[in-house]
Backbone of each chain as ProteinMPNN parsed JSONL, in Angstrom:
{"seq_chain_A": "XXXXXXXXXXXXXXXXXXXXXXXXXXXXXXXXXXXXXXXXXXXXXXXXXXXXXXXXXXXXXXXXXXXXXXXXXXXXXXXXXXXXXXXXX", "coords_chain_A": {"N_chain_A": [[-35.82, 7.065, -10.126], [-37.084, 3.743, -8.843], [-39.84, 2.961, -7.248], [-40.126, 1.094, -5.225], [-38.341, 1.406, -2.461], [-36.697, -0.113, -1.187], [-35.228, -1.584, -3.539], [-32.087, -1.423, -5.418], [-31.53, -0.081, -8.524], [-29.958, -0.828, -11.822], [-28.359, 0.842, -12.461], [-28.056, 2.487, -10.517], [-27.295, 0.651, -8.484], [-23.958, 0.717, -10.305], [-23.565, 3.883, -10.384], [-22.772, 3.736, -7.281], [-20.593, 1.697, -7.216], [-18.61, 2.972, -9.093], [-18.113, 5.419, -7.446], [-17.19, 4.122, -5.331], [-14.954, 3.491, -6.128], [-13.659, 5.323, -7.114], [-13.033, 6.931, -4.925], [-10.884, 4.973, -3.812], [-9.249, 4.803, -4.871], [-8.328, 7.527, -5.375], [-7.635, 8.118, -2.492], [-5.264, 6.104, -2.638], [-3.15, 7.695, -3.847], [-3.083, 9.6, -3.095], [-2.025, 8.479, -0.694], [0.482, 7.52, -1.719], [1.883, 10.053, -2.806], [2.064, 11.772, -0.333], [3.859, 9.89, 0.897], [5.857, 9.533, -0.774], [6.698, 12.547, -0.833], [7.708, 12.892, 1.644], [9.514, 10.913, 1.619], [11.53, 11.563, -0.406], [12.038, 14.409, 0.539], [13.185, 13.897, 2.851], [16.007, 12.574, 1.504], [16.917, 14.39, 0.077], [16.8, 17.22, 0.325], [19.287, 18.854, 2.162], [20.003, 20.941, 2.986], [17.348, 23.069, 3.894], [17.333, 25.634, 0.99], [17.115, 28.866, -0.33], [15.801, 28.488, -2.484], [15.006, 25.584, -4.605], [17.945, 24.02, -5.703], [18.737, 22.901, -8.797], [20.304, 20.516, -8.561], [18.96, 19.694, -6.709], [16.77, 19.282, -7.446], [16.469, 17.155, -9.368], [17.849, 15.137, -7.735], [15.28, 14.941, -6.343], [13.383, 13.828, -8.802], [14.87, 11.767, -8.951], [14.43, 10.307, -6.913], [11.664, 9.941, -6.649], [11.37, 8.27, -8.949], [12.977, 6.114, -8.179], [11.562, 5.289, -5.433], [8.615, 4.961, -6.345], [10.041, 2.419, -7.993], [10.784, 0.581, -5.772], [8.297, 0.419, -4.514], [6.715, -1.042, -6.542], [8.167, -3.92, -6.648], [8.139, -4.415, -4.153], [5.381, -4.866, -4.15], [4.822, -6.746, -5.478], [6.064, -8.825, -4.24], [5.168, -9.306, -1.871], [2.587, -10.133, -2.89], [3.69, -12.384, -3.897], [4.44, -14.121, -1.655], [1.618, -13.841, -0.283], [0.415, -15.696, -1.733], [1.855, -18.354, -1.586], [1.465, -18.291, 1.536], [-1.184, -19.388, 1.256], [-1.249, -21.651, -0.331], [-0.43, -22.969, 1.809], [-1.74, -23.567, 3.721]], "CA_chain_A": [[-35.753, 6.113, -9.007], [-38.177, 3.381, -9.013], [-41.109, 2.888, -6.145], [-39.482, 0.017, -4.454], [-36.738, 2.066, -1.921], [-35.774, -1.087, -0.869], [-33.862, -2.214, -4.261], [-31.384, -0.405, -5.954], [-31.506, -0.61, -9.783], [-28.72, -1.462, -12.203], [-27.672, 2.348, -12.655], [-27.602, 3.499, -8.736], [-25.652, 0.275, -8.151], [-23.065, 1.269, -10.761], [-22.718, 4.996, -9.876], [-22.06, 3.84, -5.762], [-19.798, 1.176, -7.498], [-17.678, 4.035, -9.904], [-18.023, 6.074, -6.168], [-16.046, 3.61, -4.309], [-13.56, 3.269, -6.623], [-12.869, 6.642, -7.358], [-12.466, 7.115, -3.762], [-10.386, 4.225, -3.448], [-7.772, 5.36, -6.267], [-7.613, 8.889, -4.515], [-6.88, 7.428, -1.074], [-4.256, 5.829, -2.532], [-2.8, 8.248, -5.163], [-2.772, 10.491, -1.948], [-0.754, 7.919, 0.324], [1.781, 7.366, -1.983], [2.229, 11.228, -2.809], [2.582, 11.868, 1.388], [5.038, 8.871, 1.13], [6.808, 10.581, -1.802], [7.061, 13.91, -0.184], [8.918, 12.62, 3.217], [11.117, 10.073, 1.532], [12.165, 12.657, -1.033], [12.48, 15.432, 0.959], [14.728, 13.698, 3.441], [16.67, 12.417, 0.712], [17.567, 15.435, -1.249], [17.366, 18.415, 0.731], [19.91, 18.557, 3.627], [19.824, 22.211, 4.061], [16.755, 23.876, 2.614], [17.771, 27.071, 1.076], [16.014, 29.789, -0.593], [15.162, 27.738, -3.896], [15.497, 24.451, -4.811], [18.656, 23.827, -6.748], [18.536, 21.775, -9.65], [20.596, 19.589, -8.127], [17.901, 19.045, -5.672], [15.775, 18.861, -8.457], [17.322, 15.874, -10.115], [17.56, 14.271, -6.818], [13.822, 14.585, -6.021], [13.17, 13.108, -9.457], [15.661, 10.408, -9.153], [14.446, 9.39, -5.757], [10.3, 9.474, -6.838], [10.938, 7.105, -9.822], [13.008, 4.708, -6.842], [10.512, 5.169, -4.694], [7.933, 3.944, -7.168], [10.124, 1.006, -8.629], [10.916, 0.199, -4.545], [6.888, -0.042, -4.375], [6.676, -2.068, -7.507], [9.39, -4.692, -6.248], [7.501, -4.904, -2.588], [3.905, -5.238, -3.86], [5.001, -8.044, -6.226], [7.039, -9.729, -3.424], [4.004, -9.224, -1.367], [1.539, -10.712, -3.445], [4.073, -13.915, -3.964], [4.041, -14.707, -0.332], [0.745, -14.295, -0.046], [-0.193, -16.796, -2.881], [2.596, -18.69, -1.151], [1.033, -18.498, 2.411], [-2.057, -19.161, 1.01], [-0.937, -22.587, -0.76], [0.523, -23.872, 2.698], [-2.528, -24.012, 4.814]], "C_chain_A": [[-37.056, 5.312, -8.928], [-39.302, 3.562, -7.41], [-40.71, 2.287, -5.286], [-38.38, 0.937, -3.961], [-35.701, 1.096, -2.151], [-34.427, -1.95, -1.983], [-33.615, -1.304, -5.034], [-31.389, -0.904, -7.425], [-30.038, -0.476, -10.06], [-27.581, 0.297, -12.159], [-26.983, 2.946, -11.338], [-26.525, 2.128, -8.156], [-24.388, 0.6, -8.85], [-22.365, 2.386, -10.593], [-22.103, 4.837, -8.334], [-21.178, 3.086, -6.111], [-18.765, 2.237, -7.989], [-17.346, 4.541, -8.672], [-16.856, 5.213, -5.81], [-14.651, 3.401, -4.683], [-12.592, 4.188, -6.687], [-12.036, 6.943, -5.936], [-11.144, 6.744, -3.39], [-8.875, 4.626, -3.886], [-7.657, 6.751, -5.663], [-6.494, 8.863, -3.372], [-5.354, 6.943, -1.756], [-3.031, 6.48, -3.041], [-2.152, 9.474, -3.552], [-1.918, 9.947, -0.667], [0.282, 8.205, -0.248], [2.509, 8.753, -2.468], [3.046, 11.557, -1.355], [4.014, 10.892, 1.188], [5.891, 9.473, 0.115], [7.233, 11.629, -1.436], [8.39, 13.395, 1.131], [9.888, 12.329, 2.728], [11.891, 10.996, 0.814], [12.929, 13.801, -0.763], [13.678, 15.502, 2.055], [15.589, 13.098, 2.845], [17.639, 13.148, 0.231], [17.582, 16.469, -1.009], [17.72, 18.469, 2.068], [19.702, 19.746, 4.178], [18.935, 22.998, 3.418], [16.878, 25.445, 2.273], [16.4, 27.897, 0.425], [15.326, 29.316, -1.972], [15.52, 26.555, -4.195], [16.172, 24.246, -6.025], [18.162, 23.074, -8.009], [19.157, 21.041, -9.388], [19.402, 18.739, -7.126], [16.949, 18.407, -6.202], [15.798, 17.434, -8.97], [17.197, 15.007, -9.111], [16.157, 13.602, -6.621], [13.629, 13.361, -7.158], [13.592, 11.748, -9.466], [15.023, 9.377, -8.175], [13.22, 9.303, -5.85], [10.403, 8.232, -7.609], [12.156, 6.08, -8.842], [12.187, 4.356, -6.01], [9.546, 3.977, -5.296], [8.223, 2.424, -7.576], [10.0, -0.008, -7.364], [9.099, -0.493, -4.297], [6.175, -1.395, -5.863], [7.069, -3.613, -7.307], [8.464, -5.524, -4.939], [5.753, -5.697, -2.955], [3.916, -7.045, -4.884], [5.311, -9.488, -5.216], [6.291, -10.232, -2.663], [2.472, -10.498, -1.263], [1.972, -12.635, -3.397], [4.119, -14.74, -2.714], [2.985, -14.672, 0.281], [0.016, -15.546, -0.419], [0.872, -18.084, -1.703], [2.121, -19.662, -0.124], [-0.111, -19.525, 2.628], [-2.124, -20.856, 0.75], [-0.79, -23.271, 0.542], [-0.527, -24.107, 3.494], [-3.921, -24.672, 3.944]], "O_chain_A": [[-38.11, 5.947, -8.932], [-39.184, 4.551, -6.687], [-40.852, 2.864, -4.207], [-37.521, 1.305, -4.763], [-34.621, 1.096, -2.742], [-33.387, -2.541, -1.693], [-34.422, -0.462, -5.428], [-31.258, -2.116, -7.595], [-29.138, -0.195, -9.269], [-26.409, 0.54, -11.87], [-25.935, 3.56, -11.135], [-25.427, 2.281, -7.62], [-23.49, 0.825, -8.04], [-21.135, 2.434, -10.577], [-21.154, 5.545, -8.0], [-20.242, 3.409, -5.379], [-17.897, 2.422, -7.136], [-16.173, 4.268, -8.415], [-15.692, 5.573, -5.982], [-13.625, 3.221, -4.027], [-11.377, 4.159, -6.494], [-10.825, 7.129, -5.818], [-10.325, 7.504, -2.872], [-7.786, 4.691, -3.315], [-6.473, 7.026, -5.467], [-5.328, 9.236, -3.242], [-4.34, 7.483, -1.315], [-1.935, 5.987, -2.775], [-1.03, 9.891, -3.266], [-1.313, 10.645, 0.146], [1.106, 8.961, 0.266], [3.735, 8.678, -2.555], [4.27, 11.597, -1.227], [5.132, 11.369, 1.383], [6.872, 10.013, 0.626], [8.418, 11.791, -1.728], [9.594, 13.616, 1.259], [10.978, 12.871, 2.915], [12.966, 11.312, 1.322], [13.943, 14.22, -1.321], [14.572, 16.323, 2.263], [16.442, 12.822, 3.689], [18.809, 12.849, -0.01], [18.231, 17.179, -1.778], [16.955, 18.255, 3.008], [19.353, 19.934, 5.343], [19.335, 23.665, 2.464], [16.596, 26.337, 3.072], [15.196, 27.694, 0.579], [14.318, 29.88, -2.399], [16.726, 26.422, -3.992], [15.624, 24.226, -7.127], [16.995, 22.682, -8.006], [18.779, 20.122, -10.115], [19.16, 17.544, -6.961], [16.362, 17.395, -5.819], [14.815, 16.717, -8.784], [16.491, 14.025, -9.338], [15.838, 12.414, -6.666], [13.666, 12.182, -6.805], [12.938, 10.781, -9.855], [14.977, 8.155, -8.318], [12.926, 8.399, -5.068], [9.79, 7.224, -7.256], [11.863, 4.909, -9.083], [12.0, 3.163, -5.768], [9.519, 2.771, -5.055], [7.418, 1.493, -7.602], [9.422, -1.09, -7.474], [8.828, -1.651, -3.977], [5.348, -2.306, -5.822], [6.335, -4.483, -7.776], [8.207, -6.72, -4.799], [5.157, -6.602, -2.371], [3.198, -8.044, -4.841], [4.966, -10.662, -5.353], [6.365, -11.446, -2.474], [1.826, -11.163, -0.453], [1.3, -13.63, -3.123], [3.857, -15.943, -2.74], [2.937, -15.276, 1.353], [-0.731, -16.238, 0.273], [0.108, -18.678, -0.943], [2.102, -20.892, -0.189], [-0.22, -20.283, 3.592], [-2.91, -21.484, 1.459], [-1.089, -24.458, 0.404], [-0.295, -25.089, 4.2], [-4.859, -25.171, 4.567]]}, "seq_chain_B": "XXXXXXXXXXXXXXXXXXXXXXXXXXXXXXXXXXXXXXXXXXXXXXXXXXXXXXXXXXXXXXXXXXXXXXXXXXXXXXXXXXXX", "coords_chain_B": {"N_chain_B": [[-32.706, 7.17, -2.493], [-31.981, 4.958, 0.015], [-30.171, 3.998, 3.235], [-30.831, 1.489, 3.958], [-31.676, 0.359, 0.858], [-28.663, -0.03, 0.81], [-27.625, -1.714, 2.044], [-29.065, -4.005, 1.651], [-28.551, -4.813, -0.518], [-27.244, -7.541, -2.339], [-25.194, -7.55, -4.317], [-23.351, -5.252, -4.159], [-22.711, -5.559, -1.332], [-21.374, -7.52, -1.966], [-19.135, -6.458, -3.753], [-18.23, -4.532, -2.454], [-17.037, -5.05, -0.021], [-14.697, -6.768, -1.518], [-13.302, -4.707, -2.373], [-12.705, -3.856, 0.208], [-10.479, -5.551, 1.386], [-8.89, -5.024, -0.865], [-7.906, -2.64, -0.784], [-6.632, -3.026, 2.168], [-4.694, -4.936, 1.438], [-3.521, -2.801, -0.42], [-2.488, -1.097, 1.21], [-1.165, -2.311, 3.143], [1.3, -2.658, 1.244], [2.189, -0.097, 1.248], [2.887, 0.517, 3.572], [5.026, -1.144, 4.196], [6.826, -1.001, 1.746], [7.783, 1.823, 2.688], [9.002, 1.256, 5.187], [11.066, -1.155, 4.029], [12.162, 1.106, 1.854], [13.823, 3.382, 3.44], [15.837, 0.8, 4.397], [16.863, -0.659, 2.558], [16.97, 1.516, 0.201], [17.647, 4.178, 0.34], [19.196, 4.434, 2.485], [21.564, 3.424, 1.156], [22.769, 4.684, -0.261], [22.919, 5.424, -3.457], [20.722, 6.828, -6.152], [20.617, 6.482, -8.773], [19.848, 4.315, -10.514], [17.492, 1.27, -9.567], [19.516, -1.194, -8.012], [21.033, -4.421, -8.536], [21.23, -5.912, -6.338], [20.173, -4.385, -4.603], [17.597, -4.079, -5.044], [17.061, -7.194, -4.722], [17.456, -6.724, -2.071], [15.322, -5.481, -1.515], [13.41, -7.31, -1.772], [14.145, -9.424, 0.281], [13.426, -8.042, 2.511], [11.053, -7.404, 2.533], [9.685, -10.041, 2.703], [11.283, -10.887, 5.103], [10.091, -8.793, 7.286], [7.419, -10.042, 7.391], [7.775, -12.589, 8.163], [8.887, -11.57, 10.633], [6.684, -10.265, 12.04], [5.057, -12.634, 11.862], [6.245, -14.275, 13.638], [5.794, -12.635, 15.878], [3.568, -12.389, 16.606], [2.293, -14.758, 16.541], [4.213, -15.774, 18.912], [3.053, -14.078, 20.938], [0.282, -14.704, 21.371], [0.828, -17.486, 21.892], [1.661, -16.992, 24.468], [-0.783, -15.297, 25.633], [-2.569, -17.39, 26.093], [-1.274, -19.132, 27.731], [-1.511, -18.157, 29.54], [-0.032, -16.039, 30.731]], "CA_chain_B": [[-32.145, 5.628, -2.501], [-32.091, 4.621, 1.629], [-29.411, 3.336, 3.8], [-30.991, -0.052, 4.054], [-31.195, -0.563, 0.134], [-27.422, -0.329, -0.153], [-27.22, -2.663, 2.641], [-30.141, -5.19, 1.325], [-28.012, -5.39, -1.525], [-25.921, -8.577, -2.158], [-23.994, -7.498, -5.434], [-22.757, -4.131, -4.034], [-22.167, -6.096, -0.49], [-19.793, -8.438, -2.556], [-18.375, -5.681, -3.834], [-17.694, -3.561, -0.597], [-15.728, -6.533, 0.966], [-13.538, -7.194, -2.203], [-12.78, -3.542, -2.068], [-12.105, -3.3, 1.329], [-9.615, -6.021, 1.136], [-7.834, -4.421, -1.683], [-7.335, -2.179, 0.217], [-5.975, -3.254, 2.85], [-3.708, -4.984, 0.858], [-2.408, -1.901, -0.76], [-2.119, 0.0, 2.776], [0.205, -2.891, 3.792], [1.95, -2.861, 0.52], [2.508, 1.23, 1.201], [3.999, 0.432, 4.775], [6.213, -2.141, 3.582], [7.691, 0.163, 1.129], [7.981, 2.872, 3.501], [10.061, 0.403, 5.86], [12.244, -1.424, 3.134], [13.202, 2.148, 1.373], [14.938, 3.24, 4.219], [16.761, -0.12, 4.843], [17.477, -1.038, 1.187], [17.822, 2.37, -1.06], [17.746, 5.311, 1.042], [20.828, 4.107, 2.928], [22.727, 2.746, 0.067], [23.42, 6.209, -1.411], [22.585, 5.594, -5.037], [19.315, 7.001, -6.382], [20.35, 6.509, -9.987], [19.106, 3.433, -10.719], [18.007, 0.196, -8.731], [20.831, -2.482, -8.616], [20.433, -6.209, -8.241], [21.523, -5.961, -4.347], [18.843, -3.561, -3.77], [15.933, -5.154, -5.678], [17.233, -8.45, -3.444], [17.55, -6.697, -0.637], [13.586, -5.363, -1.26], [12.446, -8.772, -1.679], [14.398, -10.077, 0.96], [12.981, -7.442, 3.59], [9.156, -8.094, 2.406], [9.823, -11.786, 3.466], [11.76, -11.328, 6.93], [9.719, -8.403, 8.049], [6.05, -10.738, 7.51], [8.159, -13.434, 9.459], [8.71, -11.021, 11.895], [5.253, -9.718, 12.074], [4.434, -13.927, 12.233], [6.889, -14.848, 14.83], [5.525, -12.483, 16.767], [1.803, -12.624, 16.614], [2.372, -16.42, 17.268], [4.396, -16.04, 20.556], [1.994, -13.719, 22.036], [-0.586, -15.571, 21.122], [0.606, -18.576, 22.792], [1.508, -15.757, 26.126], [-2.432, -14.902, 26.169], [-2.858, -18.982, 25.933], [-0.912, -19.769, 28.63], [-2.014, -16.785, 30.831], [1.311, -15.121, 31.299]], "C_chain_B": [[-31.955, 5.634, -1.107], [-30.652, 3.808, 2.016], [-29.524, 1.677, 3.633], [-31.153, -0.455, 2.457], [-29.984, -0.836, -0.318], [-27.21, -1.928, 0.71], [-28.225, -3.805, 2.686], [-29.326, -5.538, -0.416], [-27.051, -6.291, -2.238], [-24.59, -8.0, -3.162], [-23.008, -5.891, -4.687], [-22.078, -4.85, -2.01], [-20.609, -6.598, -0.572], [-18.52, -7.474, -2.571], [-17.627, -4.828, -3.476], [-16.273, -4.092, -0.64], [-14.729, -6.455, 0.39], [-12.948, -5.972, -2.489], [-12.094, -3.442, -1.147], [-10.842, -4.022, 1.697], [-8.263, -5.476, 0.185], [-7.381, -4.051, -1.183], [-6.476, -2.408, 1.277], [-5.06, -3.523, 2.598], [-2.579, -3.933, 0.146], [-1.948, -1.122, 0.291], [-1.066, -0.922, 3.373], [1.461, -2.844, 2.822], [2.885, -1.157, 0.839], [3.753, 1.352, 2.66], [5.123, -0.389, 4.827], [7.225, -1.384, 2.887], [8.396, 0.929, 2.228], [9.293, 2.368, 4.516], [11.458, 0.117, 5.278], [12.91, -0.794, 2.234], [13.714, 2.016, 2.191], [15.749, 2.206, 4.135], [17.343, -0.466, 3.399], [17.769, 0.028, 0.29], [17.988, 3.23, -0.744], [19.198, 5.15, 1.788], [21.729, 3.837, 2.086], [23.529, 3.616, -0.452], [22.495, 6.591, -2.996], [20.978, 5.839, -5.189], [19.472, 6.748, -7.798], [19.795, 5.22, -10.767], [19.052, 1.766, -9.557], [18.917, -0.818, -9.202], [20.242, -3.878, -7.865], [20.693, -6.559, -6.624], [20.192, -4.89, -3.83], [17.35, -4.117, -3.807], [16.335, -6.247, -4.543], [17.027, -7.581, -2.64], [15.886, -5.848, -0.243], [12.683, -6.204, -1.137], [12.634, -9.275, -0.439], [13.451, -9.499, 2.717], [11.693, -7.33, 3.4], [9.225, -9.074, 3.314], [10.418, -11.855, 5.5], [10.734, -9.838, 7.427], [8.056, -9.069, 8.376], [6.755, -11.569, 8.336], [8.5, -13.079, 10.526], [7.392, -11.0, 12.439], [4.322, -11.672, 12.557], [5.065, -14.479, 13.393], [6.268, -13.928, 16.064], [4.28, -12.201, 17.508], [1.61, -13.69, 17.165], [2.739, -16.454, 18.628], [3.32, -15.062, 21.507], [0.297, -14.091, 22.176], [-0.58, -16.701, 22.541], [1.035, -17.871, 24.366], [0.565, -15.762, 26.564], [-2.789, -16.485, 26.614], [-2.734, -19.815, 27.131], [-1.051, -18.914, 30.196], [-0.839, -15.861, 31.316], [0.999, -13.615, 30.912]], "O_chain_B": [[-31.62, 6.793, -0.863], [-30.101, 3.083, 1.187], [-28.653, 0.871, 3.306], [-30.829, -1.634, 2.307], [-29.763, -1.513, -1.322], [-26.788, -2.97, 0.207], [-28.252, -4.532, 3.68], [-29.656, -6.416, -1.212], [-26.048, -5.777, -2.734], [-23.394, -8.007, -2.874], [-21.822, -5.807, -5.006], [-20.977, -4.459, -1.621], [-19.53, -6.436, -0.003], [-17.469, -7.49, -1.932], [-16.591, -4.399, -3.983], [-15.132, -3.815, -1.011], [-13.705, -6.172, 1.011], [-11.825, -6.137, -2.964], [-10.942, -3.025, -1.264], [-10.013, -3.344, 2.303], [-7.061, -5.516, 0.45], [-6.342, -4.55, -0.751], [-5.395, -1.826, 1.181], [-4.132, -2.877, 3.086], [-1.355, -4.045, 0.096], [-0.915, -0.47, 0.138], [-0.152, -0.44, 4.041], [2.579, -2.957, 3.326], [4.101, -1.098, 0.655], [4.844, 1.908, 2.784], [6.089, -0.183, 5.563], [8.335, -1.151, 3.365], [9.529, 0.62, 2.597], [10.357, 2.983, 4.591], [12.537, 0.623, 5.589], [13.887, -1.287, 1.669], [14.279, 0.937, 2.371], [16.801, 2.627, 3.655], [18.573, -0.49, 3.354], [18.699, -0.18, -0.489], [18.782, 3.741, -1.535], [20.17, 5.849, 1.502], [22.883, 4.097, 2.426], [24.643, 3.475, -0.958], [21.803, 7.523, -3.407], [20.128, 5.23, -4.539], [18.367, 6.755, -8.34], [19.231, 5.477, -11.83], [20.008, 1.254, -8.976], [19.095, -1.222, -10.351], [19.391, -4.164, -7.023], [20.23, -7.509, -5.992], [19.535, -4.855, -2.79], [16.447, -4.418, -3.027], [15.848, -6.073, -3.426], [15.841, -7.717, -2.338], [15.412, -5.663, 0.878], [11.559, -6.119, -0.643], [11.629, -9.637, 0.174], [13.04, -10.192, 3.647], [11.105, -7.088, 4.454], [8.895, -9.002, 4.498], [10.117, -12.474, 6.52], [10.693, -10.071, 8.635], [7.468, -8.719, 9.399], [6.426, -11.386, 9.508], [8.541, -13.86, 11.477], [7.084, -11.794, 13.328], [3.352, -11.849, 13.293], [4.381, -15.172, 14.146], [6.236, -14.437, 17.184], [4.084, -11.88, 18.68], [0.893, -13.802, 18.159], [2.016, -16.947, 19.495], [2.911, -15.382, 22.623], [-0.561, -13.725, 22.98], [-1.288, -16.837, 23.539], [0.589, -18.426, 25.37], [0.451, -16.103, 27.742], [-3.383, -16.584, 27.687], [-3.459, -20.715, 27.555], [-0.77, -19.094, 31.381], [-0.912, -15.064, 32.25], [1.8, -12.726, 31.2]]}, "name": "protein", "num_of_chains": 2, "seq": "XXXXXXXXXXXXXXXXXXXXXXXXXXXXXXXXXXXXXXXXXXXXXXXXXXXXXXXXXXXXXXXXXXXXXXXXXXXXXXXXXXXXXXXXXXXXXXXXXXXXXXXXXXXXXXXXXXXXXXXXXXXXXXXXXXXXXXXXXXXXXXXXXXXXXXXXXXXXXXXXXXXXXXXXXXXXX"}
């Protein structure tokens, strides 16, 4: 660390840069899990028994990779009405 | 390293901001979802693959729930405006 507190060299800005990101990509990795769990679970198990069928199984799966494409679809749609918005004023 | 040189620092400033934006953007993109499953594939039945009425009907419910969200930011807007 050099002498100067006051400025941060090229290294300590990079590791609080890598920091925020990592963070950033957790946070979100961890929404869309939570959001995966609910939608899934009220999806595909109506009555939960003592193990999860493989039918249930199949469901879950079926209804994460909708989920996902559903979030794919929105953030695109998203983005185009922002650009959109964005153009008009 | 001190509180005040992260915040004497322009390039990691920049970089905050255009973070924190992302963000935001993906936190609305997550509640959007969350909304237009239910209404478009969760109700429909089918989980086996999306169909061209669903994809539409994900686009379509992006678009009318921001014009919700604008129609109604605007009228209470002009409510506070007019003192009601």
């Amino acid at each position: 660390m050099s002498l100067d507190t006051q400025k941060l060299d090229v290294n300590q800005r990079q590791q609080i840069m890598t920091s925020v990101q990592q963070q950033l990509a957790i946070q979100n990795a961890q929404e869309l899990l939570q959001k995966l769990s609910d939608k899934c679970f009220k999806a595909c198990i109506q009555k939960p028994g003592s193990t999860l069928s493989s039918s249930e199984q199949k469901c879950i799966s079926q209804c994460s990779d909708r989920y996902m494409d559903a979030w794919n679809i929105v953030s695109r749609a998203y983005a185009e009405r922002i650009k959109r918005e964005s153009n008009r004023h | 390293m001190s509180l005040s040189s992260l915040a004497n620092d322009p390039e990691l400033q920049k970089f905050v901001a255009a973070k924190e934006l992302e963000n935001q953007l993906t936190t609305q993109v997550h509640h959007l979802t969350n909304i237009c499953f239910d209404k478009c594939v969760e109700s429909s039945g089918s989980l086996s693959d999306l169909s061209a009425k669903q994809t539409t009907c994900l686009q379509n419910c992006v678009e009318r729930f921001l014009d919700c969200t604008m129609l109604i930011t605007n009228r209470t807007v002009q409510r506070i405006q007019q003192g009601r």
